[in-house]
PABAKE-559548 format. One record per residue (C-alpha): residue in three letters; residue number from 0; z, x, y. Coordinates in nm, 2 decimals. Each point is the difference from the previous one (the first is absolute). Layout:
<nodes>
<node residuo="ALA" num="NUM" z="Z" x="X" y="Y"/>
...
</nodes>
This chain:
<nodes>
<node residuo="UNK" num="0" z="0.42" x="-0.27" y="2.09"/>
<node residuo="UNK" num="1" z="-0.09" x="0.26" y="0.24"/>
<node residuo="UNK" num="2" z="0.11" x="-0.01" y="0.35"/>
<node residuo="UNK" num="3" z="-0.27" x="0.19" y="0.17"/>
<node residuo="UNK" num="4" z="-0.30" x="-0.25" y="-0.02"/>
<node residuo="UNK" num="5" z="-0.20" x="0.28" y="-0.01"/>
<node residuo="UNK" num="6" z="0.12" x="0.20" y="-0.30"/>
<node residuo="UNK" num="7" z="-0.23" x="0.03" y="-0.28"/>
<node residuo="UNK" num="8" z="0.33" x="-0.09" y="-0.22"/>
<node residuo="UNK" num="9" z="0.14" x="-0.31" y="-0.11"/>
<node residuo="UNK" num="10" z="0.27" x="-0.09" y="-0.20"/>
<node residuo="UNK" num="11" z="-0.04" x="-0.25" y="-0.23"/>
<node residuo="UNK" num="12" z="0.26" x="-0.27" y="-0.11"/>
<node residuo="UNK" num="13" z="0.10" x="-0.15" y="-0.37"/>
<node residuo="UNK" num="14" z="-0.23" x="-0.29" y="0.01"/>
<node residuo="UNK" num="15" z="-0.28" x="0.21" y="0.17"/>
<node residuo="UNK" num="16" z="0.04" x="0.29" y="-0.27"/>
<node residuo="UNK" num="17" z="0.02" x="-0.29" y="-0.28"/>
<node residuo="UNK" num="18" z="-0.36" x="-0.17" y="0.12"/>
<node residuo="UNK" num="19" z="-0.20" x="0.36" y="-0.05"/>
<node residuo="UNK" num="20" z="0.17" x="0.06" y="-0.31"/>
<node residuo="UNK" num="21" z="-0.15" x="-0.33" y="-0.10"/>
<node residuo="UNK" num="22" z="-0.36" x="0.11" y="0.14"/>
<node residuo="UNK" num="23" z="0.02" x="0.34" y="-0.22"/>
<node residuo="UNK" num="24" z="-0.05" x="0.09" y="-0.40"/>
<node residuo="UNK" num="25" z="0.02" x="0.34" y="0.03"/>
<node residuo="UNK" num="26" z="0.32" x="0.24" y="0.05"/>
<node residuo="UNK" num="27" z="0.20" x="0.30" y="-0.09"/>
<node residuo="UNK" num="28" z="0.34" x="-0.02" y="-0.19"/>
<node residuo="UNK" num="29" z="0.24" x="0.35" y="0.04"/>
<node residuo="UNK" num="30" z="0.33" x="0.06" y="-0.20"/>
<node residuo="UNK" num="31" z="0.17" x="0.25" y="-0.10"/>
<node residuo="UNK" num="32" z="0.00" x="0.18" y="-0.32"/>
<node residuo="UNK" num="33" z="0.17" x="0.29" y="-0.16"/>
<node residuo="UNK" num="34" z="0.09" x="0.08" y="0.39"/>
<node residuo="UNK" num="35" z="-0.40" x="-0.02" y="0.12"/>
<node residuo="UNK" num="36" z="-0.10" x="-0.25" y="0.19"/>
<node residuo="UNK" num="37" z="-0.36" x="-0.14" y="-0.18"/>
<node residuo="UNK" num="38" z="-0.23" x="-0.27" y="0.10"/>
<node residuo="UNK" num="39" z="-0.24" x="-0.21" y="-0.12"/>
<node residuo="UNK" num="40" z="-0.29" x="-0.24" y="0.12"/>
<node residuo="UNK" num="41" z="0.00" x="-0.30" y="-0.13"/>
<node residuo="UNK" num="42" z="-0.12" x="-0.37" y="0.04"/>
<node residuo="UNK" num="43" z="0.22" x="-0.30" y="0.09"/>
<node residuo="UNK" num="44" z="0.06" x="-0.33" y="0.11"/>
<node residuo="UNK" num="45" z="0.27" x="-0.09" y="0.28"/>
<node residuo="UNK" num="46" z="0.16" x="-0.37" y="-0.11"/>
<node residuo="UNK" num="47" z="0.37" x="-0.13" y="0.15"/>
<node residuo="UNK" num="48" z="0.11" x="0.28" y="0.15"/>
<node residuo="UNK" num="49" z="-0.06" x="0.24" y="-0.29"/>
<node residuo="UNK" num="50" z="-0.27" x="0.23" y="-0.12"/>
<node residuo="UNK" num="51" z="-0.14" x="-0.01" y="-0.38"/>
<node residuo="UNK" num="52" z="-0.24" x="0.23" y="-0.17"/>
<node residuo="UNK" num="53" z="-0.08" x="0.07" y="-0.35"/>
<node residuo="UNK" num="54" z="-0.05" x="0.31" y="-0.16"/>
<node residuo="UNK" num="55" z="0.02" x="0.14" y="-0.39"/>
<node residuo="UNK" num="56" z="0.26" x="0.16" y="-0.21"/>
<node residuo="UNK" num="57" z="0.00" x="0.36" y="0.09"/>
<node residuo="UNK" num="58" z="0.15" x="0.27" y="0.28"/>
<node residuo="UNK" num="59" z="-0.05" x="-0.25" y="0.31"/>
<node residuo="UNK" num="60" z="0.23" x="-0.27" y="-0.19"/>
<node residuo="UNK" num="61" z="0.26" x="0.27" y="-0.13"/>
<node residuo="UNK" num="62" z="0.04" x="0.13" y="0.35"/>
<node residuo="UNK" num="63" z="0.11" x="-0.36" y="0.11"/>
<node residuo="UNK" num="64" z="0.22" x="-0.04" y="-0.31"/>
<node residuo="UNK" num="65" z="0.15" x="0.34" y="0.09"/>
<node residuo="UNK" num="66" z="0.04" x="-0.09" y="0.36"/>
<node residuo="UNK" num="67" z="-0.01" x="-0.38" y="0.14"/>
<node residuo="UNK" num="68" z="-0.01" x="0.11" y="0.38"/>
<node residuo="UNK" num="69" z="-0.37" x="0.02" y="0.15"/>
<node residuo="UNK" num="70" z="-0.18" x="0.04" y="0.33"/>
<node residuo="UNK" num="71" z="-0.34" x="-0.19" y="0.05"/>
<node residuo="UNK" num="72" z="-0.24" x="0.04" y="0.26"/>
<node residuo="UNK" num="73" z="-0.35" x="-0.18" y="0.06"/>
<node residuo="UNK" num="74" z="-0.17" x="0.04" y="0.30"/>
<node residuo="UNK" num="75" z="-0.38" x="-0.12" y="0.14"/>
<node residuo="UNK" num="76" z="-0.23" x="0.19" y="0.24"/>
<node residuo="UNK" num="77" z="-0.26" x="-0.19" y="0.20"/>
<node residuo="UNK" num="78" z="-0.23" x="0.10" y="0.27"/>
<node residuo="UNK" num="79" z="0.27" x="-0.06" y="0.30"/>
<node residuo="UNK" num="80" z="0.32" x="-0.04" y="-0.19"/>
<node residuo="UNK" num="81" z="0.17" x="0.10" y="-0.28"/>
<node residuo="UNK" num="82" z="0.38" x="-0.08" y="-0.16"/>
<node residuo="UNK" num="83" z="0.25" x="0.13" y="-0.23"/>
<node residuo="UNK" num="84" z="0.26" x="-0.18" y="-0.19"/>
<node residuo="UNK" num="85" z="0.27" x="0.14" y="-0.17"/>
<node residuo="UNK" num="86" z="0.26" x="-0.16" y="-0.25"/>
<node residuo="UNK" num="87" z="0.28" x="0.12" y="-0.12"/>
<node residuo="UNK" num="88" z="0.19" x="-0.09" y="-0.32"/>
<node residuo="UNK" num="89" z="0.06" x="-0.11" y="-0.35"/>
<node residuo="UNK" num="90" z="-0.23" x="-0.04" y="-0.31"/>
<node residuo="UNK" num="91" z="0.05" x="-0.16" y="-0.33"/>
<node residuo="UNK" num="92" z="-0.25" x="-0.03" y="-0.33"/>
<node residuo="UNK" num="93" z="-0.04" x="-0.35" y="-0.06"/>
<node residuo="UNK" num="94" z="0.12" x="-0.10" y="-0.36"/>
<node residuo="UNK" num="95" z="0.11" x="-0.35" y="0.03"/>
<node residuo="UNK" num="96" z="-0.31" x="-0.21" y="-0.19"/>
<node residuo="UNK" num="97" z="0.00" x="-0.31" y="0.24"/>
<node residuo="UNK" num="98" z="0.03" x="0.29" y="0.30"/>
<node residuo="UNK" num="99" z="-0.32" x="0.17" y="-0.21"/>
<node residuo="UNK" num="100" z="-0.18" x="-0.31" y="0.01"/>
<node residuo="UNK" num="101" z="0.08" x="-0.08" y="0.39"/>
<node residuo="UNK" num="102" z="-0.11" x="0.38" y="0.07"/>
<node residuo="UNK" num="103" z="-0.34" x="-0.08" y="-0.22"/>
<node residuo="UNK" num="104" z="-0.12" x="-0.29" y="0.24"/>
<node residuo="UNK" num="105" z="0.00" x="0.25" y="0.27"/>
<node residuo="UNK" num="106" z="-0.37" x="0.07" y="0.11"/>
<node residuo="UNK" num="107" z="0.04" x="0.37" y="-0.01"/>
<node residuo="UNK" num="108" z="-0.25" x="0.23" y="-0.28"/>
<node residuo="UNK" num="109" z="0.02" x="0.35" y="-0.08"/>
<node residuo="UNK" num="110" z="-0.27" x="0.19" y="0.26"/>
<node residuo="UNK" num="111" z="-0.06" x="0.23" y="-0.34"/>
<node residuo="UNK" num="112" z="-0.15" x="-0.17" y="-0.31"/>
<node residuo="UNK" num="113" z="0.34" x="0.01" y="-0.17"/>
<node residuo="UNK" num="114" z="0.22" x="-0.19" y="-0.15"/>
<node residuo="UNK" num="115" z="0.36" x="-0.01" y="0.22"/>
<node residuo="UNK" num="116" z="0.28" x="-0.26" y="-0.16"/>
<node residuo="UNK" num="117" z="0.25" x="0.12" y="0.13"/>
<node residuo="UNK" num="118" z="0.13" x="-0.15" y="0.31"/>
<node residuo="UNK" num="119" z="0.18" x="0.17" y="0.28"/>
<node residuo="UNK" num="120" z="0.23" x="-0.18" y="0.26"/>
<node residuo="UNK" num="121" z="0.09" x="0.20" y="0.37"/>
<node residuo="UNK" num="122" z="0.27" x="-0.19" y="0.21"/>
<node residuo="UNK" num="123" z="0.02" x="0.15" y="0.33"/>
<node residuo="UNK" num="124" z="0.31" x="0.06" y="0.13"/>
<node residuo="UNK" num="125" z="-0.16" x="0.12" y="0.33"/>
<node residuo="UNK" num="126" z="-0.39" x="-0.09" y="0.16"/>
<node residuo="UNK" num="127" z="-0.13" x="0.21" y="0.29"/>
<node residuo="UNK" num="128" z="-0.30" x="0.06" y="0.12"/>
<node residuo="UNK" num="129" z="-0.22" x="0.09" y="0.33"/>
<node residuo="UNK" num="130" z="-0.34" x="-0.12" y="0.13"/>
<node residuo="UNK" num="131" z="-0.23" x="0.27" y="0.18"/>
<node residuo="UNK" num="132" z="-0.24" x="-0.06" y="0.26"/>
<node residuo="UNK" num="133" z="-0.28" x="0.29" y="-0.05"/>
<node residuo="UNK" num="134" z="-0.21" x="0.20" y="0.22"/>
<node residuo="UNK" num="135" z="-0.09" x="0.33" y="0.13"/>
<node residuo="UNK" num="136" z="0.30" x="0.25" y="0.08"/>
<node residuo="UNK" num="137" z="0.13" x="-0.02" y="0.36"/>
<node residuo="UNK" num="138" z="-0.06" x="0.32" y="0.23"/>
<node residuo="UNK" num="139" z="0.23" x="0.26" y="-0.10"/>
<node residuo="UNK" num="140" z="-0.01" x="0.19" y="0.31"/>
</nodes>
């Protein structure tokens, strides 16, 4: 938390950071490949302290089977607020069948009309985030 009660800054805790990934669907995933870091948007659910999307077989997928250790940040702007979360750790293709099945009750659809079965699991190692309180720029001078 910020000190200055005034400061258009706050630090968010664990549980606070946990409760707006549960209000958002829609985040960025970076990793690094070949050396370069690359991210993607993508759509997600936040369920027991862990993030799951879905995606297809193709270059997204092969960059996590390359390289299991992700960032991924969400974040929300309103009219007098906004936030950022960021979490920081592993991810793992799904591949056990009763796992599958678990990961299939999730309510979470592609936002494209494709077809994704292929289950992704993040498990954050580290949850940060910050809360901003908007508004015109202060006098500079």
């Amino acid at each position: 938390m910020s000190e200055n009660l005034n400061d258009p800054v706050e630090e968010l805790s664990s549980d606070t950071c946990w409760e707006l990934l549960r209000t958002a669907t829609l985040g960025r995933i970076a990793v690094s490949f070949r050396g370069e870091p690359e991210i993607t948007p993508v759509n997600f659910i936040a369920v027991n302290n862990r993030l799951m999307l879905r995606t297809s077989q193709g270059t997204k997928l092969l960059k996590l089977t390359i390289n299991d250790r992700v960032a991924f940040e969400t974040d929300y702007v309103g009219p007098h607020t906004a936030w950022s979360v960021v979490a920081k750790g592993t991810a793992r293709i799904i591949e056990a069948q009763d796992e599958i099945y678990e990961a299939d009750q999730l309510p979470l659809t592609p936002l494209i009309p494709t077809l994704k079965y292929v289950w992704v699991e993040i498990r954050p190692t580290e949850v940060t985030g910050r809360r901003f309180t908007l508004g015109p720029e202060p006098e500079r001078y």
